[in-house]
MARFIDREN-375781 format. One line per 2 residues: number of its first residue (from 1); their letters; for each residue y, z, x of N, C-alpha, C, O. Coordinates in steps of 0.1 Angstrom, whole numbers, plus 5000, padded with zeros to 4 digits. Last residue first. Example, Ala and Ser with C-alpha at 12.3 -4.5 7.8 and 13.67 -1.06 7.14 Angstrom:
// MARFIDREN-375781
2) sa) 4978,5071,5128,4989,5071,5137,5000,5079,5129,5011,5080,5134 | 4943,5078,5132,4955,5078,5123,4967,5078,5132,4967,5085,5142
//
This chain:
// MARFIDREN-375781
247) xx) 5398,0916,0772,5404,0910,0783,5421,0908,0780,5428,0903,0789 | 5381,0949,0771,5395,0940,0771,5402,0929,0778,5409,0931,0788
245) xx) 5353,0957,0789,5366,0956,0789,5373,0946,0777,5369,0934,0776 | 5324,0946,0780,5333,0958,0772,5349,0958,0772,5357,0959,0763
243) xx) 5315,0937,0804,5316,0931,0794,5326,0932,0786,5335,0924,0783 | 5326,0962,0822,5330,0948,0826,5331,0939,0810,5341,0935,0805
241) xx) 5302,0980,0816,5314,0983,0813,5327,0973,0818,5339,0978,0816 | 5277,0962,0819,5282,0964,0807,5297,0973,0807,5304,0970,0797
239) xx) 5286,0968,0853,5285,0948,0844,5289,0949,0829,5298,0942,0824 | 5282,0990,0857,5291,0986,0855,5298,0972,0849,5309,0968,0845
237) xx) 5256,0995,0849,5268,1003,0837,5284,0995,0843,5294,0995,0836 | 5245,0980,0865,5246,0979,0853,5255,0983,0844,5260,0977,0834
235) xx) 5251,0996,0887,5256,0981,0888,5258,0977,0872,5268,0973,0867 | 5244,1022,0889,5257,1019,0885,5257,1002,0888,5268,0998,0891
233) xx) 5211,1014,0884,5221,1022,0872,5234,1017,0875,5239,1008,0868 | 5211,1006,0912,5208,0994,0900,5216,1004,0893,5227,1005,0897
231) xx) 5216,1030,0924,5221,1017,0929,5224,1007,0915,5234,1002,0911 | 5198,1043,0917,5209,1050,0913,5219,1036,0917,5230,1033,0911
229) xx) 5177,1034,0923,5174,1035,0909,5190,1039,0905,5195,1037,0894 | 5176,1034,0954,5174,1020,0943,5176,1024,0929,5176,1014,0921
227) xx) 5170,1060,0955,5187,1054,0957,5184,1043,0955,5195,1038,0952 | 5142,1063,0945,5157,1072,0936,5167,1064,0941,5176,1061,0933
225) xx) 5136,1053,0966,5131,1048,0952,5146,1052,0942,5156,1046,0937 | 5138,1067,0990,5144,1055,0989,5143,1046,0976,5148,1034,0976
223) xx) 5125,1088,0981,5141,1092,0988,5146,1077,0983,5156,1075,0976 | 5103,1087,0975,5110,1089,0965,5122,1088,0968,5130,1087,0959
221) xx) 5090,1072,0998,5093,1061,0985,5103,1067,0972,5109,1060,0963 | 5094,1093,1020,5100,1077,1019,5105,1071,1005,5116,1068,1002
219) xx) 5078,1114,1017,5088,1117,1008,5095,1097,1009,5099,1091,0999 | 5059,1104,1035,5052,1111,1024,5062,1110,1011,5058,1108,1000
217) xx) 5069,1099,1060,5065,1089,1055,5064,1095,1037,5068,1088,1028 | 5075,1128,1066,5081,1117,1066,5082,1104,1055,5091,1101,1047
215) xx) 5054,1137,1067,5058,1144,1053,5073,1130,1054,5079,1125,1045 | 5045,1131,1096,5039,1122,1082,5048,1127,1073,5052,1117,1069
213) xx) 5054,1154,1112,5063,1140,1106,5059,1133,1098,5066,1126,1091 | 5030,1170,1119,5043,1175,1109,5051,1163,1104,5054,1163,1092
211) xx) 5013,1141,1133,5015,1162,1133,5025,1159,1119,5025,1149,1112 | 5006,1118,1143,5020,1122,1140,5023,1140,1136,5032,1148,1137
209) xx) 4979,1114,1136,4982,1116,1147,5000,1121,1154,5003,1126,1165 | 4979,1105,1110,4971,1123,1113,4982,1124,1129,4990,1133,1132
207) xx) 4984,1082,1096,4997,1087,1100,4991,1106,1106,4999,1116,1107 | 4967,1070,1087,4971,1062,1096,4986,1070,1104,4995,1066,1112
205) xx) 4951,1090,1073,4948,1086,1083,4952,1076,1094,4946,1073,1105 | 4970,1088,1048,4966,1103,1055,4960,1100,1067,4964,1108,1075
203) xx) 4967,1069,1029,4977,1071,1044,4972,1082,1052,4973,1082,1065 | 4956,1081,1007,4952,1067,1013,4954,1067,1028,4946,1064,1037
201) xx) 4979,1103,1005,4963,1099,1004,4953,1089,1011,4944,1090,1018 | 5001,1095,1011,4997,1110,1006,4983,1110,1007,4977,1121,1010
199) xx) 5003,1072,1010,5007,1076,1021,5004,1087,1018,5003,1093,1029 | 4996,1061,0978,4991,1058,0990,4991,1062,1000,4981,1059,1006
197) xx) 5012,1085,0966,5002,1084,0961,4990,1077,0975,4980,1083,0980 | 5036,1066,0970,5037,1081,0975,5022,1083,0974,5018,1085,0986
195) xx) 5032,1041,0957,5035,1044,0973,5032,1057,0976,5025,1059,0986 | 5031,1055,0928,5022,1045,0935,5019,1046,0950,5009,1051,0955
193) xx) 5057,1068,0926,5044,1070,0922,5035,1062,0931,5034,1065,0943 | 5077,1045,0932,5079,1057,0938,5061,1063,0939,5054,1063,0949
191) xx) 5065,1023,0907,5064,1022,0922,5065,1036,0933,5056,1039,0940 | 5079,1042,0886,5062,1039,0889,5059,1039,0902,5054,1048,0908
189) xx) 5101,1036,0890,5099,1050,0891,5084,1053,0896,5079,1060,0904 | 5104,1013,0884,5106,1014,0900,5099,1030,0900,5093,1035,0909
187) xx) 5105,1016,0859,5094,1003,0863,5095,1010,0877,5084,1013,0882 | 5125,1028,0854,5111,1029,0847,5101,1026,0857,5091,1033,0862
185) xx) 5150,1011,0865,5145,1027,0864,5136,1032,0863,5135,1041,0871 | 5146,0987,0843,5149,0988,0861,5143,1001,0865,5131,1001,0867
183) xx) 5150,1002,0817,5136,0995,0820,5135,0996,0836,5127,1003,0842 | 5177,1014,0820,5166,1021,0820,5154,1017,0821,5146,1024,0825
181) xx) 5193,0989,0824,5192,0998,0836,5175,1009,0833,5166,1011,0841 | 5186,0977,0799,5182,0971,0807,5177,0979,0821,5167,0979,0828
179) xx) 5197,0995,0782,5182,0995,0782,5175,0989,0793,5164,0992,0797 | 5220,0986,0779,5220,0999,0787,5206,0999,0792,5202,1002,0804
177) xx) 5232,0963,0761,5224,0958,0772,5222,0975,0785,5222,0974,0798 | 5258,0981,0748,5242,0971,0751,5243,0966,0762,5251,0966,0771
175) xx) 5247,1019,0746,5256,1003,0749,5249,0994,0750,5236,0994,0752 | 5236,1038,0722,5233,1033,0738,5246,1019,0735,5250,1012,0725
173) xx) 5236,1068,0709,5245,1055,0708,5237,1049,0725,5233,1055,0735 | 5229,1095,0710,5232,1092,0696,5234,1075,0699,5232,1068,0688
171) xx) 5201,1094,0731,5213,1092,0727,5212,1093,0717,5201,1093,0711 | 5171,1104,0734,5176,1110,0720,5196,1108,0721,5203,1116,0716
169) xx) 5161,1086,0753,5156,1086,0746,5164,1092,0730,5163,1087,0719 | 5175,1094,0775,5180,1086,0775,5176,1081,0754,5183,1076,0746
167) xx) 5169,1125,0780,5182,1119,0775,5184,1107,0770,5193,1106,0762 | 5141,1113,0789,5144,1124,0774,5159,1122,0769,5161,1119,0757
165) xx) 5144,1105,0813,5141,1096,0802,5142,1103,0788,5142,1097,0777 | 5155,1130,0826,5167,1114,0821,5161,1108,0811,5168,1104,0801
163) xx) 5133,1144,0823,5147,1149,0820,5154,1133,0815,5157,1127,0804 | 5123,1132,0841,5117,1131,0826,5127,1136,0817,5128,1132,0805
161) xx) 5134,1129,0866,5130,1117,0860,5132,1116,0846,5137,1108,0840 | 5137,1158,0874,5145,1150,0868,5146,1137,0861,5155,1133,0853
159) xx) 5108,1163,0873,5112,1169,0864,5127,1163,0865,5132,1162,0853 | 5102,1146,0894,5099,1144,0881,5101,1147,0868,5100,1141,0858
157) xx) 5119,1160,0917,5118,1144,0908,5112,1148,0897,5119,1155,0890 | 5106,1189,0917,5121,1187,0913,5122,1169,0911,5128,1167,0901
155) xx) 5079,1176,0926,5082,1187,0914,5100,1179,0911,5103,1169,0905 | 5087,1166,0948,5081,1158,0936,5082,1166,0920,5085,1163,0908
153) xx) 5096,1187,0967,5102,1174,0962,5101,1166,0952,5111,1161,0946 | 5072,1203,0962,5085,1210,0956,5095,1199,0957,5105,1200,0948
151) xx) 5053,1188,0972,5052,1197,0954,5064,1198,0953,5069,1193,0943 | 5059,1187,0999,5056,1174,0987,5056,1176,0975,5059,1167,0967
149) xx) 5058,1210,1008,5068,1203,1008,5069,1194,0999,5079,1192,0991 | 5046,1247,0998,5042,1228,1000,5053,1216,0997,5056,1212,0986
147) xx) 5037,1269,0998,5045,1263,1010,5043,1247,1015,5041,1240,1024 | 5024,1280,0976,5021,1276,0983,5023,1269,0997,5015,1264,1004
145) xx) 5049,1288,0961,5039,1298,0963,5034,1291,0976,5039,1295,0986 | 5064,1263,0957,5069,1275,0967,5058,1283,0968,5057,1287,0980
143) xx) 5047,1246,0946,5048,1240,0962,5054,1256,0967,5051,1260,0978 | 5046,1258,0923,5033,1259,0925,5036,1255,0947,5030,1258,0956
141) xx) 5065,1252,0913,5068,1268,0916,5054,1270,0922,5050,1281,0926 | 5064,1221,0913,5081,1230,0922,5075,1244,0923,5079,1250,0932
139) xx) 5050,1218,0892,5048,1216,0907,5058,1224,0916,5056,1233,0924 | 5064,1230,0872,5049,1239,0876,5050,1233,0890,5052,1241,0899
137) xx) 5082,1214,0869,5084,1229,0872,5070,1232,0875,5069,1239,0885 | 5063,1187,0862,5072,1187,0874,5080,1202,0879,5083,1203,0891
135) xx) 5054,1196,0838,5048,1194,0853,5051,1196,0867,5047,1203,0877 | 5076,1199,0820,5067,1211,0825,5059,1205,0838,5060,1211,0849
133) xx) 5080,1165,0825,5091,1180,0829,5085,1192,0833,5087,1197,0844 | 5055,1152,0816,5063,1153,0830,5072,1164,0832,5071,1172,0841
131) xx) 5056,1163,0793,5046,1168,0798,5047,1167,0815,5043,1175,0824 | 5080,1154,0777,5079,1166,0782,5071,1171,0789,5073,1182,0794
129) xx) 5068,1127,0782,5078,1131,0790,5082,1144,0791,5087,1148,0801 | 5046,1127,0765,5042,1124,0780,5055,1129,0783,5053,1140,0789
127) xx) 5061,1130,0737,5051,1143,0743,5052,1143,0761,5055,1152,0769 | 5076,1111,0733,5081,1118,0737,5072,1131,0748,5074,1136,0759
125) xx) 5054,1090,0722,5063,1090,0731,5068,1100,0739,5066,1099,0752 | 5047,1101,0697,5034,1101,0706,5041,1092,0721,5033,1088,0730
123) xx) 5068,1116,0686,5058,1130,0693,5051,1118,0702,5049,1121,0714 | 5096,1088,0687,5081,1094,0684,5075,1101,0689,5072,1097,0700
121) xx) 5116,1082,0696,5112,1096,0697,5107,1099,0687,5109,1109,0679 | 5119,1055,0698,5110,1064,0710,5113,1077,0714,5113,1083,0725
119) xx) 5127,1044,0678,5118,1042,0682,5107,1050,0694,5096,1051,0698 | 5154,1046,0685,5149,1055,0673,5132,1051,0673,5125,1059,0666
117) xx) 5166,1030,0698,5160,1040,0703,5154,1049,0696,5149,1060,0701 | 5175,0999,0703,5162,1009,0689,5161,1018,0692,5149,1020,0690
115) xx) 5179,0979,0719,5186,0993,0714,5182,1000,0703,5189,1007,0696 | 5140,0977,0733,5160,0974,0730,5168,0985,0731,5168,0996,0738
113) xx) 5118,0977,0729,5129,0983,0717,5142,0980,0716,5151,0980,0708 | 5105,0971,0747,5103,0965,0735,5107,0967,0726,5104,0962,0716
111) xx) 5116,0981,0771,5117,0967,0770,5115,0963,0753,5122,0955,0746 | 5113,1008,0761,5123,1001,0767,5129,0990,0764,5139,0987,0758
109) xx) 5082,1008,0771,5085,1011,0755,5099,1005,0755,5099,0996,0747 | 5080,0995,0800,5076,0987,0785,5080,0992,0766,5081,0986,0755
107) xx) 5089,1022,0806,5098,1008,0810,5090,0997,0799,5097,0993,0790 | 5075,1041,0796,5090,1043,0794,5093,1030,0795,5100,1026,0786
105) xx) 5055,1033,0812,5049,1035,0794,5068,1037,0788,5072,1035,0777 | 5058,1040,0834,5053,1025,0829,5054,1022,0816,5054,1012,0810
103) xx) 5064,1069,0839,5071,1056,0840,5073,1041,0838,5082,1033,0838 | 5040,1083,0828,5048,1081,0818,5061,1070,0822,5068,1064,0814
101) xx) 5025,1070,0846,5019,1067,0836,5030,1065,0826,5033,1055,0819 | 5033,1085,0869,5032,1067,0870,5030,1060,0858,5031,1048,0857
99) xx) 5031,1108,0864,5049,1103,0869,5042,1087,0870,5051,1078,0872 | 5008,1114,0862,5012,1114,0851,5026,1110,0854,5033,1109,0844
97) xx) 5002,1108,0889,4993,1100,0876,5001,1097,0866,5003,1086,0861 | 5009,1128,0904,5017,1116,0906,5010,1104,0893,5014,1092,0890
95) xx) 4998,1152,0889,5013,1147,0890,5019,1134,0890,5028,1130,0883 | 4972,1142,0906,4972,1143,0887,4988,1141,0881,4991,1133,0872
93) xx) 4976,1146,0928,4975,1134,0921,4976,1134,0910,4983,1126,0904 | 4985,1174,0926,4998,1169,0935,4987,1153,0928,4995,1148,0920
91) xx) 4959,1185,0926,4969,1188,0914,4979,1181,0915,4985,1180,0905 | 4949,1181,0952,4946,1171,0940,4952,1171,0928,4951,1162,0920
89) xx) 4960,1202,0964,4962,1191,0967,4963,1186,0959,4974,1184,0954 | 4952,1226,0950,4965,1224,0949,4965,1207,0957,4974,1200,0952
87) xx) 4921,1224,0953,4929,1220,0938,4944,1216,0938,4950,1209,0930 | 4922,1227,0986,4918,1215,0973,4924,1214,0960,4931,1205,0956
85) xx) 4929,1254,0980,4937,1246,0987,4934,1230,0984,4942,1222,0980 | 4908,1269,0964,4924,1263,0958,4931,1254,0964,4939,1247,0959
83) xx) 4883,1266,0979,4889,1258,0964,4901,1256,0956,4904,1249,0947 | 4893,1281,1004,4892,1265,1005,4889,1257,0991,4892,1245,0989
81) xx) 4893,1304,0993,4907,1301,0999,4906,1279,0993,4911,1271,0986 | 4870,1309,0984,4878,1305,0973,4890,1301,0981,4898,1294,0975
79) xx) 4855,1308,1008,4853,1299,0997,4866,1300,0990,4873,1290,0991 | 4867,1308,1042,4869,1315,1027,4868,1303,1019,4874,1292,1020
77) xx) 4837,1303,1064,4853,1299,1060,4853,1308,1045,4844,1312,1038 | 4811,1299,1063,4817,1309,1074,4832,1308,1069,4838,1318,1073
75) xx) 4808,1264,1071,4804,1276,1069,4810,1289,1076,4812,1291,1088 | 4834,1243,1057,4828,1250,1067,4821,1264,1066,4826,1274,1062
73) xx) 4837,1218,1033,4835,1231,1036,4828,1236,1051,4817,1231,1054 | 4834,1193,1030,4844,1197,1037,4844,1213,1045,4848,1217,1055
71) xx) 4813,1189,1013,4810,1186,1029,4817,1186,1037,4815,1182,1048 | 4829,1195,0989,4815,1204,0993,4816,1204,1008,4820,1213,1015
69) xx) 4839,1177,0970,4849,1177,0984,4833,1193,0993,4833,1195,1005 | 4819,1176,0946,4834,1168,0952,4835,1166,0968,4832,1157,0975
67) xx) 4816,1205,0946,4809,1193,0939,4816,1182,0947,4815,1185,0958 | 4840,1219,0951,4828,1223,0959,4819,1208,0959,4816,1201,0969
65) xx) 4854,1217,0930,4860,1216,0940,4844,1209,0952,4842,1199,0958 | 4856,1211,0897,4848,1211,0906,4846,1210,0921,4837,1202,0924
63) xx) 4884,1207,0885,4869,1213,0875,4861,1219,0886,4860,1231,0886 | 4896,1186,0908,4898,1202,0906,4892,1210,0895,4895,1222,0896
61) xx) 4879,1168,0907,4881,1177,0916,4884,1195,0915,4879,1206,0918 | 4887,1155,0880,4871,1160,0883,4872,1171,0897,4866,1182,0897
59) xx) 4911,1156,0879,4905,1163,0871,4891,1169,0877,4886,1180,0878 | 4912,1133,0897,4920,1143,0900,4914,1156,0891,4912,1167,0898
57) xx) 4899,1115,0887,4897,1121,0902,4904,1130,0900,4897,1139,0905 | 4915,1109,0862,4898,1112,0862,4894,1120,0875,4887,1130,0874
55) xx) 4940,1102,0877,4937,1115,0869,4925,1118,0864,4923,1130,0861 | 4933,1083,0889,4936,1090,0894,4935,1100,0886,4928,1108,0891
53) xx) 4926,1062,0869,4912,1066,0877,4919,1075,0890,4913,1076,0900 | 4956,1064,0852,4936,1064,0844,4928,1072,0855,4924,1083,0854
51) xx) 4966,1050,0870,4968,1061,0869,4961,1070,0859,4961,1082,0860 | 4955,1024,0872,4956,1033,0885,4957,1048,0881,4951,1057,0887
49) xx) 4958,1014,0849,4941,1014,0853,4949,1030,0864,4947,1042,0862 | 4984,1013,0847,4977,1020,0837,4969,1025,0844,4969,1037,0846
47) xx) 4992,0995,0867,4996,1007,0870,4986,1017,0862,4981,1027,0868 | 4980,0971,0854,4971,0976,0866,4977,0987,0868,4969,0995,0873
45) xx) 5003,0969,0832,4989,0968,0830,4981,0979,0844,4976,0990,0844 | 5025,0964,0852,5021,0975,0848,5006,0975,0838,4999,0985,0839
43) xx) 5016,0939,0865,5019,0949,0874,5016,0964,0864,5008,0973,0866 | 5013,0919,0844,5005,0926,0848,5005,0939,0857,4996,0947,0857
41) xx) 5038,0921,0836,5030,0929,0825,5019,0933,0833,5014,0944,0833 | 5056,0912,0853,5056,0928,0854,5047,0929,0840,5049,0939,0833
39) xx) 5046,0887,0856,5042,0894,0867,5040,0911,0862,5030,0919,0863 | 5056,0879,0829,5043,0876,0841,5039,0885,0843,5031,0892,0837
37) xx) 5082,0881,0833,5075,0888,0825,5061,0888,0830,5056,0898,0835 | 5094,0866,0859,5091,0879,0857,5085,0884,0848,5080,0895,0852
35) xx) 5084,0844,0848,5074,0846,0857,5077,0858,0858,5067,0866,0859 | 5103,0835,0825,5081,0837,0822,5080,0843,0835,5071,0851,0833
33) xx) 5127,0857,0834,5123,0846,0838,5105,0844,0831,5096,0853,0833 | 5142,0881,0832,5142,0873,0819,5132,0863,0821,5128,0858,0811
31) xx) 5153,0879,0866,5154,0890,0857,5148,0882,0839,5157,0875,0836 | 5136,0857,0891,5147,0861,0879,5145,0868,0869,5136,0864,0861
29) xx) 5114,0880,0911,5120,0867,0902,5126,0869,0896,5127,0881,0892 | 5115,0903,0928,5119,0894,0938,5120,0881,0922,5128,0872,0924
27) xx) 5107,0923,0908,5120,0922,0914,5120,0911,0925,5130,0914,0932 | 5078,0911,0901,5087,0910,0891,5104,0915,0898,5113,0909,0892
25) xx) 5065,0913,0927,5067,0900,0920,5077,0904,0914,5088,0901,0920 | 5059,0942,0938,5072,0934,0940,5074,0921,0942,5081,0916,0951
23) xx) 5040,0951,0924,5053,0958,0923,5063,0951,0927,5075,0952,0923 | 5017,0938,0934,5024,0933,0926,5038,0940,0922,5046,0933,0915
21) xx) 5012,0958,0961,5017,0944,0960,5022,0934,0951,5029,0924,0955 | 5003,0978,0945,5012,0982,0957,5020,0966,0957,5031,0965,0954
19) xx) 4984,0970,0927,4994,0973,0921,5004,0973,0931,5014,0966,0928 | 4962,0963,0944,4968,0950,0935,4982,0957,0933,4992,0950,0936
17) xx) 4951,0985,0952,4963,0977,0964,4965,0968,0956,4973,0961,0962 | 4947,1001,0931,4960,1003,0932,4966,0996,0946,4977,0998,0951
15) xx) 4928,0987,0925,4936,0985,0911,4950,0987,0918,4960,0981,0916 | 4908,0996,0945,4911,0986,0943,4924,0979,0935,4930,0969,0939
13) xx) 4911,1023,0940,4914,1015,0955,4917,1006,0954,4927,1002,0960 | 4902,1028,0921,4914,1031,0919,4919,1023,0933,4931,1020,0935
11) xx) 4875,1023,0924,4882,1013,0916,4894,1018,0919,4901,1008,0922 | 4864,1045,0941,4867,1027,0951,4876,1019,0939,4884,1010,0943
9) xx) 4870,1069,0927,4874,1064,0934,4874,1049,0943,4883,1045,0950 | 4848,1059,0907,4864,1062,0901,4871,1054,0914,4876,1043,0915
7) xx) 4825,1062,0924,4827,1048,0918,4843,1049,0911,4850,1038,0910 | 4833,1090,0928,4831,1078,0941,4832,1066,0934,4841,1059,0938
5) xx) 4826,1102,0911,4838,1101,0916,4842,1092,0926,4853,1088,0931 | 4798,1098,0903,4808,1090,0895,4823,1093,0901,4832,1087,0896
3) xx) 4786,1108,0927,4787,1097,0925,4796,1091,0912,4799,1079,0912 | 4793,1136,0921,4800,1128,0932,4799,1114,0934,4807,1108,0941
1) x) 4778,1141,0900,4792,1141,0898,4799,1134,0910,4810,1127,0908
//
């Protein structure tokens, strides 16, 4: 088992320094442009892979703590302390899996509907986003039990993320061109995912020597993800509430 987690894990290494870096082709080219489409199919294409061989890792760990993570263990230490404190970690990927999966899969469903929204409250739509919300409270009640800062940030995001994308999902009415803000939204939401995922993990060693302030670095991409997301929304709503005007 540790050998197929090990082969999971070097691909997700792989898939997700493509992704870190393609995240920001499609906002640096023109909005509509072949090269923004380009870019952001591939970007989220490879978000898929990432969030596939995160949630395989993540699962497998937490099935099998010992199997896995074993040579962590110290003799003499509490077994079961040191299998949950594992699982609650890796439970915190599986989260960020499913906040990357259902953000990608929001921002292409989006793009390909338009103002269709009747399109995407299909069960085989809708489900991932309730599955983020329950997630996102489980993480929140799972970071207070366990006194975990990053649960109970990410908890309460995602569970507002999925929240929005559920609202956005069963308007009676969208304006046009609204879809646009919510694809923006989608797409970046991923990115949050992604980053957080690398400094949570990946990062964990460029940032040990820092003590307590890594959570710094840890919370960064949602703090500064969300005020890009809230940025673009009101520009949008305000361009289409500009259109709309009366001249």
């Amino acid at each position: 088992m540790s050998t197929i987690h090990n082969l999971f894990f070097m691909s997700h290494i792989l898939v997700g320094s493509m992704a870190l870096l393609l995240f920001w082709a499609p906002l640096v080219t023109k909005k509509g442009s072949i090269d923004h489409i380009k870019f952001g199919r591939y970007y989220g294409n490879i978000m898929y892979l990432v969030a596939f061989t995160g949630a395989v890792m993540a699962l497998m760990v937490i099935y099998d703590p010992m199997a896995i993570k074993g040579e962590m263990f110290r003799p003499g230490s509490d077994r079961e302390r040191f299998t949950g404190t594992i699982r609650v970690f890796w439970g915190f990927l599986l989260f960020l899996s499913l906040l990357t999966y259902v953000s990608v899969r929001q921002g292409f469903a989006v793009l390909k509907h338009k103002g269709n929204i009747a399109e995407l409250r299909k069960p085989l739509h809708v489900i991932p986003l309730v599955a983020l919300v329950v997630g996102g409270v489980f993480m929140l009640v799972l970071g207070i039990q366990a006194s975990r800062i990053l649960h109970i940030i990410f908890g309460i995001l995602g569970a507002i993320i999925g929240t929005g994308m559920l609202r956005f999902c069963f308007k009676k009415h969208i304006d046009a061109g609204q879809w646009v803000s919510e694809h923006l939204s989608a797409m970046i939401g991923s990115g949050i995912g992604a980053y957080t995922a690398f400094l949570a993990f990946g990062g964990r060693q460029l940032f040990e020597n820092i003590g307590s302030f890594q959570i710094i670095f840890w919370i960064a991409p949602g703090v500064i993800g969300s005020i890009a997301i809230t940025l673009l929304s009101r520009k949008y709503d305000q361009n289409i509430h500009n259109v709309r005007k009366p001249k």
